[in-house]
N, CA, C and O atoms as CSV, one atom per row, in Angstrom:
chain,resi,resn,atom,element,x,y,z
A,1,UNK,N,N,-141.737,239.425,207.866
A,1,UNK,CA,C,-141.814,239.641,209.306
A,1,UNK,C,C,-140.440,239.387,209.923
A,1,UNK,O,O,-139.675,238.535,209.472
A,2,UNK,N,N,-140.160,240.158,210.966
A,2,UNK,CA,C,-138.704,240.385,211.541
A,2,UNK,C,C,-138.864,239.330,212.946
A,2,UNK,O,O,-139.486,239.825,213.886
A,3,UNK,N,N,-138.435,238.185,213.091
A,3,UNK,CA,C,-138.208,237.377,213.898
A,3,UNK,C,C,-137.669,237.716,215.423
A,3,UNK,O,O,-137.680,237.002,216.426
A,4,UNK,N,N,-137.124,239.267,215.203
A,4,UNK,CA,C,-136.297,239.705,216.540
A,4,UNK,C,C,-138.098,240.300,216.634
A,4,UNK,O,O,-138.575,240.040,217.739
A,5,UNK,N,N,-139.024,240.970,215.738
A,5,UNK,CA,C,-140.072,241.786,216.324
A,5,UNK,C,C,-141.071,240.775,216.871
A,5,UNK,O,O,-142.246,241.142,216.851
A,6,UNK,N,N,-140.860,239.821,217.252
A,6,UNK,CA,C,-142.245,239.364,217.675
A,6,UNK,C,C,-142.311,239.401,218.959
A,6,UNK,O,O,-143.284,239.776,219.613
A,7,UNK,N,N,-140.662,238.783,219.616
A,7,UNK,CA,C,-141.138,239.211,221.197
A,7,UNK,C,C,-140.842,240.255,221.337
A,7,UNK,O,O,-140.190,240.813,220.454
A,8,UNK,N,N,-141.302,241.100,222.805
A,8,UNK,CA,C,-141.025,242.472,223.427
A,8,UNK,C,C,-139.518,242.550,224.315
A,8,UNK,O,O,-139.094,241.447,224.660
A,9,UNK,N,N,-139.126,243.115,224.501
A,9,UNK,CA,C,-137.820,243.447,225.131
A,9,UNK,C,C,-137.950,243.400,226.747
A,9,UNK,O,O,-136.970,243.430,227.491
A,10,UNK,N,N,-139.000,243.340,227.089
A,10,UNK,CA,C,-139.667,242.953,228.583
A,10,UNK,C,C,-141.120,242.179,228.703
A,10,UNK,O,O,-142.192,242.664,229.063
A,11,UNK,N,N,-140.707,240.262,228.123
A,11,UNK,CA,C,-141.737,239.929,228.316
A,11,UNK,C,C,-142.360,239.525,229.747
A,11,UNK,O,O,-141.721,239.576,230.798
A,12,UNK,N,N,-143.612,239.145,229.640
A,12,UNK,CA,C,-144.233,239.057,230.689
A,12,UNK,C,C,-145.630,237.934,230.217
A,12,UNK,O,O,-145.914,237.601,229.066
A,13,UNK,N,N,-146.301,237.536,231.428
A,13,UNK,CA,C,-147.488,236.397,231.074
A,13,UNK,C,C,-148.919,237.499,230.382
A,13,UNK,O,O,-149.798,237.130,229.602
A,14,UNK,N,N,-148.779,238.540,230.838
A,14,UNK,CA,C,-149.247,239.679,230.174
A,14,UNK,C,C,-149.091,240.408,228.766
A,14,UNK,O,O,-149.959,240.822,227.998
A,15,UNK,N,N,-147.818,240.428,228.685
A,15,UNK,CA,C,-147.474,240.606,227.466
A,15,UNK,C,C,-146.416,239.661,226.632
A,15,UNK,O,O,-145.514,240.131,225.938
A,16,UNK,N,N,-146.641,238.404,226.790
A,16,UNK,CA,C,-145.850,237.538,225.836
A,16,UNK,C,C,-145.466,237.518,223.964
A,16,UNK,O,O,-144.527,236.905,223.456
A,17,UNK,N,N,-146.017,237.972,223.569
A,17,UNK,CA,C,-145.868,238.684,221.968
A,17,UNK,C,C,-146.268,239.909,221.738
A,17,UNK,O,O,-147.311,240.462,222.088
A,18,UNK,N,N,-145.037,240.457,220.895
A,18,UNK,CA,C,-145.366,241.927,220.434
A,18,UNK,C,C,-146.802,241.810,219.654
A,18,UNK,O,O,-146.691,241.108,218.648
A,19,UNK,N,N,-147.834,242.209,219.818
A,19,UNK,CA,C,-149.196,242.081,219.052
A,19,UNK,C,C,-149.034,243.051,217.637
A,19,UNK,O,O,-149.556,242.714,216.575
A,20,UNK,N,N,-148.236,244.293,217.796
A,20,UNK,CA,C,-148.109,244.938,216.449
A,20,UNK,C,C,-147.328,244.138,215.416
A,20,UNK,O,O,-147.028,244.764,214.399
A,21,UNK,N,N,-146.982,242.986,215.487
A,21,UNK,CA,C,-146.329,242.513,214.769
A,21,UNK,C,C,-147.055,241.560,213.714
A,21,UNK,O,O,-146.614,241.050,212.684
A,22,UNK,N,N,-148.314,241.490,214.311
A,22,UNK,CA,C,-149.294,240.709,213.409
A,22,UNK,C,C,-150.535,241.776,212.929
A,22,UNK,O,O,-150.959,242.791,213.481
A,23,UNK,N,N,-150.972,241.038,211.535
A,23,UNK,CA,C,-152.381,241.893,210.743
A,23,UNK,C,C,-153.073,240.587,210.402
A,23,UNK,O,O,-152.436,239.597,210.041
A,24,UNK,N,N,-154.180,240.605,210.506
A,24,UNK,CA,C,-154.922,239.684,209.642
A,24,UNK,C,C,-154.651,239.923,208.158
A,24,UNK,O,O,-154.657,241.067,207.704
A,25,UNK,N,N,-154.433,238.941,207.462
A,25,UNK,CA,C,-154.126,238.845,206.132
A,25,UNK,C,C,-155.908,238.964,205.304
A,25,UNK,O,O,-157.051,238.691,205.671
A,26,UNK,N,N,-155.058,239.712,203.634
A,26,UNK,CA,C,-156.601,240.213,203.444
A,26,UNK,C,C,-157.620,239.119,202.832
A,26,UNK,O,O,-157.208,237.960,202.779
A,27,UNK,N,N,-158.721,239.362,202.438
A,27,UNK,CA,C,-159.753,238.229,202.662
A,27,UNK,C,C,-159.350,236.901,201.566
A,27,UNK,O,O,-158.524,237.176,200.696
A,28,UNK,N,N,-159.710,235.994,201.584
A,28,UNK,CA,C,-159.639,234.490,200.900
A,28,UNK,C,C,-157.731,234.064,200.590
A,28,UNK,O,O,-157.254,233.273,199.776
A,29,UNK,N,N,-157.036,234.951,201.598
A,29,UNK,CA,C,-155.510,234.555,201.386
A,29,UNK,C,C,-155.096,234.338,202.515
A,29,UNK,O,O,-155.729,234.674,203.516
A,30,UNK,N,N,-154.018,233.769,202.547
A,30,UNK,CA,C,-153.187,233.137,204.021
A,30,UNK,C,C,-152.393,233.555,204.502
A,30,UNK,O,O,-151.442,233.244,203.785
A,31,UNK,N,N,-151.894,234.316,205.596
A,31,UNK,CA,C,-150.582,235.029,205.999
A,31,UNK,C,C,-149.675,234.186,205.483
A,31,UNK,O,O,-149.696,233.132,204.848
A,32,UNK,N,N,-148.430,235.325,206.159
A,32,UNK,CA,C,-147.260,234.592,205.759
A,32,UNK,C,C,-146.532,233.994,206.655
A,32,UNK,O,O,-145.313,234.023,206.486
A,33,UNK,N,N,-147.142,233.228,207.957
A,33,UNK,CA,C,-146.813,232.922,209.361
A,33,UNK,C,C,-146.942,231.497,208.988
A,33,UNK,O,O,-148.006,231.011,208.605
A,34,UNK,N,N,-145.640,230.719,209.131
A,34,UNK,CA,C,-146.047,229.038,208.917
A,34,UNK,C,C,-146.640,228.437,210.425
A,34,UNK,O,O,-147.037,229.116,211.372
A,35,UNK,N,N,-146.594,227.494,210.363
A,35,UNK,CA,C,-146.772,226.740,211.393
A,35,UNK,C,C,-145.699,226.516,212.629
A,35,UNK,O,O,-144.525,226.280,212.345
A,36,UNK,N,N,-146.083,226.587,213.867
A,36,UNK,CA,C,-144.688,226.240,215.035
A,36,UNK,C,C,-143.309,227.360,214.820
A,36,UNK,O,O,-142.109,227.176,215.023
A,37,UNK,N,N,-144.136,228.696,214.272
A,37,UNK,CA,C,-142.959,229.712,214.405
A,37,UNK,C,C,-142.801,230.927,216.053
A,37,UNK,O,O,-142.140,231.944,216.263
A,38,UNK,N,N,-143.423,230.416,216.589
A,38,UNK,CA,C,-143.519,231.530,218.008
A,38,UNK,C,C,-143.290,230.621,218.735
A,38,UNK,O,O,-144.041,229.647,218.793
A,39,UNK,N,N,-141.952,230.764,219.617
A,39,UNK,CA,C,-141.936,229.859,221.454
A,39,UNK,C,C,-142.905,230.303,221.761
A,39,UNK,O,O,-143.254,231.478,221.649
A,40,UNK,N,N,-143.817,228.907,222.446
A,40,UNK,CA,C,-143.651,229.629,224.121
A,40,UNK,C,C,-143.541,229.287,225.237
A,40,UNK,O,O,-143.322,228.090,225.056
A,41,UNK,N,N,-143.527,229.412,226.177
A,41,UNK,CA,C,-142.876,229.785,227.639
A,41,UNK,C,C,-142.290,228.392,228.049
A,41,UNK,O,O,-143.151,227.565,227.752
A,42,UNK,N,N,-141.311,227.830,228.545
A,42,UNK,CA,C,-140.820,226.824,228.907
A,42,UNK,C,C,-141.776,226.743,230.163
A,42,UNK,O,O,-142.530,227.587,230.647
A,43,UNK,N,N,-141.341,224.778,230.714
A,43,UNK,CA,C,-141.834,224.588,231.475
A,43,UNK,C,C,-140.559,223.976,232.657
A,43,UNK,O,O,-139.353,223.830,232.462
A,44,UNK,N,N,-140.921,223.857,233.205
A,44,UNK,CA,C,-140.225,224.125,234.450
A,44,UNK,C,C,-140.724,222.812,236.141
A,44,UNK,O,O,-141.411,223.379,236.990
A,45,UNK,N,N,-140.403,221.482,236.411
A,45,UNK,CA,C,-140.752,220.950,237.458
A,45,UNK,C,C,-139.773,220.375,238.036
A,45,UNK,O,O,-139.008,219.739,237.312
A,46,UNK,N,N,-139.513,220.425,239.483
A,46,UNK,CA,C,-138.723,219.418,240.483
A,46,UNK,C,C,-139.046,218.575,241.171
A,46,UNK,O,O,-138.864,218.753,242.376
A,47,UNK,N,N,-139.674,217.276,240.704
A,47,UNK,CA,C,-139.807,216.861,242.141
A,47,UNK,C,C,-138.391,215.651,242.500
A,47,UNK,O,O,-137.481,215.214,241.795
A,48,UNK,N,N,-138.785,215.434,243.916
A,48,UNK,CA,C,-137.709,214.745,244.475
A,48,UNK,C,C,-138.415,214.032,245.834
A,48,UNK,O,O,-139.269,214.368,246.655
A,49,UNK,N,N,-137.428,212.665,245.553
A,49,UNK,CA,C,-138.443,211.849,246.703
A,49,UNK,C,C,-136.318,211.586,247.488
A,49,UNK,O,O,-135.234,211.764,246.932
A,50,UNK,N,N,-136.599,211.231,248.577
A,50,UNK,CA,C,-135.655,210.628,249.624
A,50,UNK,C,C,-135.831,209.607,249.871
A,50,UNK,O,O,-137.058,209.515,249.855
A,51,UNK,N,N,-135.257,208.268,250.222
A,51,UNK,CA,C,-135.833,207.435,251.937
A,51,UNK,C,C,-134.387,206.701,252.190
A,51,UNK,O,O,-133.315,206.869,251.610
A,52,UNK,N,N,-134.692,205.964,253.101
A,52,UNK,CA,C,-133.526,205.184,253.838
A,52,UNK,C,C,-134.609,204.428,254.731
A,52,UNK,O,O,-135.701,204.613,255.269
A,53,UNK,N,N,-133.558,203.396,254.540
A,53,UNK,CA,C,-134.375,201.761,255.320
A,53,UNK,C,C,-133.175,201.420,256.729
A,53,UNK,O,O,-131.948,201.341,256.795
A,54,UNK,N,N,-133.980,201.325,257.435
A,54,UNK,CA,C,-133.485,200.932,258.844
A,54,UNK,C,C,-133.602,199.496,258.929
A,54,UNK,O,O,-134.722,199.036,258.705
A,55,UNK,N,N,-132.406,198.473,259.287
A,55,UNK,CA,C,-132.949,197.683,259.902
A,55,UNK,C,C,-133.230,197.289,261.636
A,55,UNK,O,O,-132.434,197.874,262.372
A,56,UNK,N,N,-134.071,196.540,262.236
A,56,UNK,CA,C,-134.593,196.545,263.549
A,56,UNK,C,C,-133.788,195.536,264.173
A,56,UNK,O,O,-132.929,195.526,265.056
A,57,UNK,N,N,-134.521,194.414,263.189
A,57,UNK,CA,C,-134.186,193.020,263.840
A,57,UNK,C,C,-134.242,192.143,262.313
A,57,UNK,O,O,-134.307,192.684,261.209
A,58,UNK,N,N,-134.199,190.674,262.571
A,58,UNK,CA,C,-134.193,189.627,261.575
A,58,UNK,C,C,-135.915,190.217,261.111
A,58,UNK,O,O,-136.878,190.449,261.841
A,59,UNK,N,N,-135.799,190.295,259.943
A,59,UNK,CA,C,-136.935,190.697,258.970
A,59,UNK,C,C,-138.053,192.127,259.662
A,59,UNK,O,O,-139.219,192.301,259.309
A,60,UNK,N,N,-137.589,192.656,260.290
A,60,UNK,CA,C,-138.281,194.085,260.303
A,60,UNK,C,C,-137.453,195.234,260.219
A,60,UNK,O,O,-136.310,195.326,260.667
A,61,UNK,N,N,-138.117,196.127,259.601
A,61,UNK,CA,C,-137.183,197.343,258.832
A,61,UNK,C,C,-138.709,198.716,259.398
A,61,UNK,O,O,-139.924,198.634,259.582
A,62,UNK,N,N,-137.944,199.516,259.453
A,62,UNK,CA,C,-138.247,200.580,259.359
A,62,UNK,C,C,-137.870,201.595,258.154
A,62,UNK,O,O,-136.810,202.212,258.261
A,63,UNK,N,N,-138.664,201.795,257.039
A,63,UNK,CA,C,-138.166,202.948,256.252
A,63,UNK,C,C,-138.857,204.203,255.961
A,63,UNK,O,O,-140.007,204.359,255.550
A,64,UNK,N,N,-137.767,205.261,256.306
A,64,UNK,CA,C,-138.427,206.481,256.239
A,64,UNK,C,C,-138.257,207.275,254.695
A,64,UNK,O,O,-137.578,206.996,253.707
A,65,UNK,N,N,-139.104,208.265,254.963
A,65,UNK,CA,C,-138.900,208.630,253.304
A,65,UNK,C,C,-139.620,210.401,253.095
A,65,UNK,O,O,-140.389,210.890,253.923
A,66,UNK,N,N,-139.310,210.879,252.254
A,66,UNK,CA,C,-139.810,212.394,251.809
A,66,UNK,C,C,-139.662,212.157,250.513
A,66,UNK,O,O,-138.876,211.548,249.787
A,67,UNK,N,N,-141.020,213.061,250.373
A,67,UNK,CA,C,-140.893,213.416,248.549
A,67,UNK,C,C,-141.371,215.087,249.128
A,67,UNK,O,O,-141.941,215.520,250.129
A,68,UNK,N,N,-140.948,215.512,248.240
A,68,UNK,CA,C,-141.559,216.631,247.331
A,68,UNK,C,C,-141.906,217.264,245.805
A,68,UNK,O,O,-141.114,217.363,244.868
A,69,UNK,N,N,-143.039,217.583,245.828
A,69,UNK,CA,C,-143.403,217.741,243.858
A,69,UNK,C,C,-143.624,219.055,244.208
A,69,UNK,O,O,-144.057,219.460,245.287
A,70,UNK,N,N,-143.110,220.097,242.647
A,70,UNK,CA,C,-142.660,221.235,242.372
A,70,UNK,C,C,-142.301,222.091,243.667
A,70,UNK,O,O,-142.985,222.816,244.389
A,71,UNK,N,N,-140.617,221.630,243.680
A,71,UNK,CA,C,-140.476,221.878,245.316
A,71,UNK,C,C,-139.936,223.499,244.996
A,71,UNK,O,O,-140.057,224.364,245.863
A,72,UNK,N,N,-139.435,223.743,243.886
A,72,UNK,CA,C,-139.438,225.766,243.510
A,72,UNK,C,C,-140.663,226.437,243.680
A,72,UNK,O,O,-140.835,227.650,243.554
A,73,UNK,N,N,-141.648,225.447,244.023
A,73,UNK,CA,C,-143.045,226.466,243.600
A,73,UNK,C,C,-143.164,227.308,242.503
A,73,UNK,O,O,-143.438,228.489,242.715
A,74,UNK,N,N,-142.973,226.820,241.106
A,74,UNK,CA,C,-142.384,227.595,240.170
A,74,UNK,C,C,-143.662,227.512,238.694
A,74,UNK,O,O,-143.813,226.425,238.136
A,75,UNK,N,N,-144.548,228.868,238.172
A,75,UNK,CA,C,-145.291,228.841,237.656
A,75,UNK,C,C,-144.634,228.765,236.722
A,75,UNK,O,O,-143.642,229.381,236.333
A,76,UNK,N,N,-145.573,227.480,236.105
A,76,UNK,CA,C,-145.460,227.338,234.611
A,76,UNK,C,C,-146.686,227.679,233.341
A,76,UNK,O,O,-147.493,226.833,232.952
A,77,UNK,N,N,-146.615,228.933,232.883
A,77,UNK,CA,C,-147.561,229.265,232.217
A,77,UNK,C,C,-147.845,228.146,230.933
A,77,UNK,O,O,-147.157,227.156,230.686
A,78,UNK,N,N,-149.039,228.600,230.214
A,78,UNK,CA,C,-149.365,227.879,229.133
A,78,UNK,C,C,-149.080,228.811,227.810
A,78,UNK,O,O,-148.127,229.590,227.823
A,79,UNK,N,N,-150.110,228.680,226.449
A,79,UNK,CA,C,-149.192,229.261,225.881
A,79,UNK,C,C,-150.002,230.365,225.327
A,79,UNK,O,O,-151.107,230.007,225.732
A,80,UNK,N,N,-150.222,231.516,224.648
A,80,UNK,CA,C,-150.690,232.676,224.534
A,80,UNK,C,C,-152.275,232.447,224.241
A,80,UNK,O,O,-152.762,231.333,224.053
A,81,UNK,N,N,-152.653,233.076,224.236
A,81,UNK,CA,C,-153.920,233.711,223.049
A,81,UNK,C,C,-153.457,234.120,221.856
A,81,UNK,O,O,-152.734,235.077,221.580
A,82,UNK,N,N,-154.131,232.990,220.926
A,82,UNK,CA,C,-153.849,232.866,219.789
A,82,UNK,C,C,-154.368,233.685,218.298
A,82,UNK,O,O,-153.837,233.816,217.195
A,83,UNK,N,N,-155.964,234.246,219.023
A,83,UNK,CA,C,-156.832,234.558,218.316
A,83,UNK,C,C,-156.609,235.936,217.745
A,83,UNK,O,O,-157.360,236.509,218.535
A,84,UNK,N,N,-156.189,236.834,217.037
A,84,UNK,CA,C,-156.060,238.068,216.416
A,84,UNK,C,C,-157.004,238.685,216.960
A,84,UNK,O,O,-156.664,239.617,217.690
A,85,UNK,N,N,-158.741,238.359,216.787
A,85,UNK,CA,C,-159.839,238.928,216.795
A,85,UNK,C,C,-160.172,239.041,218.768
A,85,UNK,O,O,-161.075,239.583,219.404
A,86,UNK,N,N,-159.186,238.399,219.110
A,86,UNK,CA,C,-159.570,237.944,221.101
A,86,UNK,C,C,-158.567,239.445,221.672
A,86,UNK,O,O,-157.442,239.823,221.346
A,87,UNK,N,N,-159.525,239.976,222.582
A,87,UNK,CA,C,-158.756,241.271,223.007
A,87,UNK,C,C,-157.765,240.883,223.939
A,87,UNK,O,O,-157.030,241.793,224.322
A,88,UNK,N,N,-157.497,239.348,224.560
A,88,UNK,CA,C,-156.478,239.159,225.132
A,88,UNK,C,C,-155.101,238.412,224.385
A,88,UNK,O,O,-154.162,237.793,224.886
A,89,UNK,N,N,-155.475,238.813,222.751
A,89,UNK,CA,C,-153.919,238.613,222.211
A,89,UNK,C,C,-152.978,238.327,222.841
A,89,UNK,O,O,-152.992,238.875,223.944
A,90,UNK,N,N,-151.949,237.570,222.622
A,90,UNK,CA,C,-150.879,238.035,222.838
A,90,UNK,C,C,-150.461,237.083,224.504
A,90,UNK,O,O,-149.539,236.309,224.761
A,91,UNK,N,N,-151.511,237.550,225.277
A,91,UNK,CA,C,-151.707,237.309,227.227
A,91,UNK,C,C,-151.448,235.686,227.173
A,91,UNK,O,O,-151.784,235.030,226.187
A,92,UNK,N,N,-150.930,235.204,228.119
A,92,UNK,CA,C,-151.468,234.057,228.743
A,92,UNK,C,C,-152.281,234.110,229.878
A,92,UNK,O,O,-152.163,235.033,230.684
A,93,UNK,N,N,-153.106,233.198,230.021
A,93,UNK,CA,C,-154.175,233.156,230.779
A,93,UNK,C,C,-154.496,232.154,231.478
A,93,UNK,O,O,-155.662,231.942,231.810
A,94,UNK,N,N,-153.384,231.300,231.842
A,94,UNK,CA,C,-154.047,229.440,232.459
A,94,UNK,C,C,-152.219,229.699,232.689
A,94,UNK,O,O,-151.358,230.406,232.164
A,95,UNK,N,N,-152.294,228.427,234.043
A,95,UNK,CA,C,-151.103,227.220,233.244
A,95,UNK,C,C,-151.082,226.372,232.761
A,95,UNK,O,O,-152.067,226.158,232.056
A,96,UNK,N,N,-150.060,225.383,232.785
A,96,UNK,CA,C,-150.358,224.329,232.639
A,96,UNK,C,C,-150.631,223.216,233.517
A,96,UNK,O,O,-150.514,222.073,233.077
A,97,UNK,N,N,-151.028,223.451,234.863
A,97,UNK,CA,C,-151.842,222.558,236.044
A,97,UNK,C,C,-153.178,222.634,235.618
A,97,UNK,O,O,-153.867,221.654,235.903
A,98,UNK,N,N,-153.739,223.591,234.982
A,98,UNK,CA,C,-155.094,223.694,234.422
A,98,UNK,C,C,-155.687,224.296,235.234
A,98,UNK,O,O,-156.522,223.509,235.679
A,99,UNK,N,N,-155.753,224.970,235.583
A,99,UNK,CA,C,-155.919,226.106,236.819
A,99,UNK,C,C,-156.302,227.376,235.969
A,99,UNK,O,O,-155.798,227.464,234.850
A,100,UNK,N,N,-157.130,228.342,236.395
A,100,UNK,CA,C,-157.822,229.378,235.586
A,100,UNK,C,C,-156.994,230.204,236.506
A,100,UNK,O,O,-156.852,229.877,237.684
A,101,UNK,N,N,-156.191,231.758,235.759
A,101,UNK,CA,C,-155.423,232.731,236.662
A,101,UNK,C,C,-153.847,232.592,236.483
A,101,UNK,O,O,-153.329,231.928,235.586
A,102,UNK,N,N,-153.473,232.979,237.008
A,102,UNK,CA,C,-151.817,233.004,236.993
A,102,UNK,C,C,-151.464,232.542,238.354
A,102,UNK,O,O,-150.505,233.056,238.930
A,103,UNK,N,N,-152.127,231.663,238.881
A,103,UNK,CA,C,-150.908,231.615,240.467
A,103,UNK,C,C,-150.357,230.369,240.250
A,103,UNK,O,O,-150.120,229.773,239.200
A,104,UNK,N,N,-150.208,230.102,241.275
A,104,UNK,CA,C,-148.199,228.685,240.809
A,104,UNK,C,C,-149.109,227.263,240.351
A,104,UNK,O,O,-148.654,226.134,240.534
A,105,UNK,N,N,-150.060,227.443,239.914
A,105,UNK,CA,C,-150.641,226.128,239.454
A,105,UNK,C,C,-150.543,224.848,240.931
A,105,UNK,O,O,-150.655,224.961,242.151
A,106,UNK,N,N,-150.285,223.710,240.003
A,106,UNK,CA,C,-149.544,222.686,240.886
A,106,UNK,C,C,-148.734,223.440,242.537
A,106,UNK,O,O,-147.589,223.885,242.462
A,107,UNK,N,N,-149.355,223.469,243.628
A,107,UNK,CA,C,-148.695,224.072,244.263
A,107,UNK,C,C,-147.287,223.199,245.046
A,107,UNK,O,O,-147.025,222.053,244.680
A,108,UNK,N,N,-146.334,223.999,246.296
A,108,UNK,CA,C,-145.466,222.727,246.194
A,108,UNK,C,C,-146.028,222.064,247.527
A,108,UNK,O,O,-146.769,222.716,248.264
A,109,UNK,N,N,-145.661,220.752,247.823
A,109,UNK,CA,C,-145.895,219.840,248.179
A,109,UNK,C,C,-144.994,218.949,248.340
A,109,UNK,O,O,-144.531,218.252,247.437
A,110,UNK,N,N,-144.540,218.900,250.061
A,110,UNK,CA,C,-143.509,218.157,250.754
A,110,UNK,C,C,-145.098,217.427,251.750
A,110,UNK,O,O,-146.168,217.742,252.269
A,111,UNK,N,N,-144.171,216.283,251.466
A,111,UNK,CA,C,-144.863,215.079,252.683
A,111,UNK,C,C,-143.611,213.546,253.171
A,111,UNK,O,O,-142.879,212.805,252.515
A,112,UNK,N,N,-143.904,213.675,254.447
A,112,UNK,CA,C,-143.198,212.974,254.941
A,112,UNK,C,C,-143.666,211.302,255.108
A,112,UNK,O,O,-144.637,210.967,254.430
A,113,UNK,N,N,-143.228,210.592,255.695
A,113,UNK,CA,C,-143.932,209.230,255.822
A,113,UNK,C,C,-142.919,208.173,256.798
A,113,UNK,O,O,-141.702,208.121,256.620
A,114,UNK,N,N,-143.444,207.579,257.559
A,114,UNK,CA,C,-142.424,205.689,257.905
A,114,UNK,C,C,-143.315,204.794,257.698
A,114,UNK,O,O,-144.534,204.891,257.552
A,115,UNK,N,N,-142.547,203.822,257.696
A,115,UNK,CA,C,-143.310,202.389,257.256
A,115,UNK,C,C,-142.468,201.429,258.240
A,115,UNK,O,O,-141.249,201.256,258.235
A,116,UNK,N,N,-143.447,200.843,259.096
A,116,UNK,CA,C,-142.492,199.713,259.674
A,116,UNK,C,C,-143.234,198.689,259.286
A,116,UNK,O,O,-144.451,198.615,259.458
A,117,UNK,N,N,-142.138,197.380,258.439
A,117,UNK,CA,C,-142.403,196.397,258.079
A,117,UNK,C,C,-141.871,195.108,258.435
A,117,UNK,O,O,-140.947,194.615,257.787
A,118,UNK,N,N,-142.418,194.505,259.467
A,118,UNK,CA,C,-142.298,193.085,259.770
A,118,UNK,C,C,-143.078,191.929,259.115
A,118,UNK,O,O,-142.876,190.768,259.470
């Protein structure tokens, strides 16, 4: 098997492996595919928090602060269909937020906050 043929020249979460590139091997024998030979899809997260502390007076502070988690909004798929015999070969079908579908999983999420502490 040719290592350049497995992916396609325009992949996609649709078409993540060339599927002609695999046969079921014939009965009571084992392909010739080892183990952990196909990437797939990297993953991809940003989050980021801010704050800054004010002081008021002798022992009270004000501190403000922002986070945001996956602030690209950036889908991270999971990893193919594995099954030869599954007509969605090849597809991914989830991410990895665990979410059924292809939309941005984990969505992003900015929140603000203060804390005044005396």
């Amino acid at each position: 098997m040719n290592p350049d043929a497995v992916y396609p020249s325009n992949q996609s979460v649709s078409h993540w492996i060339n599927t002609s590139s695999f046969a079921l091997p014939a009965l009571v024998t084992y392909g010739n595919l080892g183990l952990n030979n196909i990437k797939g899809p990297g993953v991809f997260q940003f989050n980021m928090a801010l704050s800054r502390t004010f002081s008021i007076a002798e022992r009270k502070t004000i501190q403000v602060r922002a986070e945001s988690f996956n602030l690209p909004n950036h889908l991270n798929p999971s990893v193919p269909t594995g099954s030869l015999s599954s007509s969605t070969f090849g597809q991914i079908l989830s991410d990895i937020s665990g979410n059924n579908g292809l939309d941005a999983g984990d969505p992003r999420i900015i929140q603000l906050a203060m804390k005044f502490v005396f």
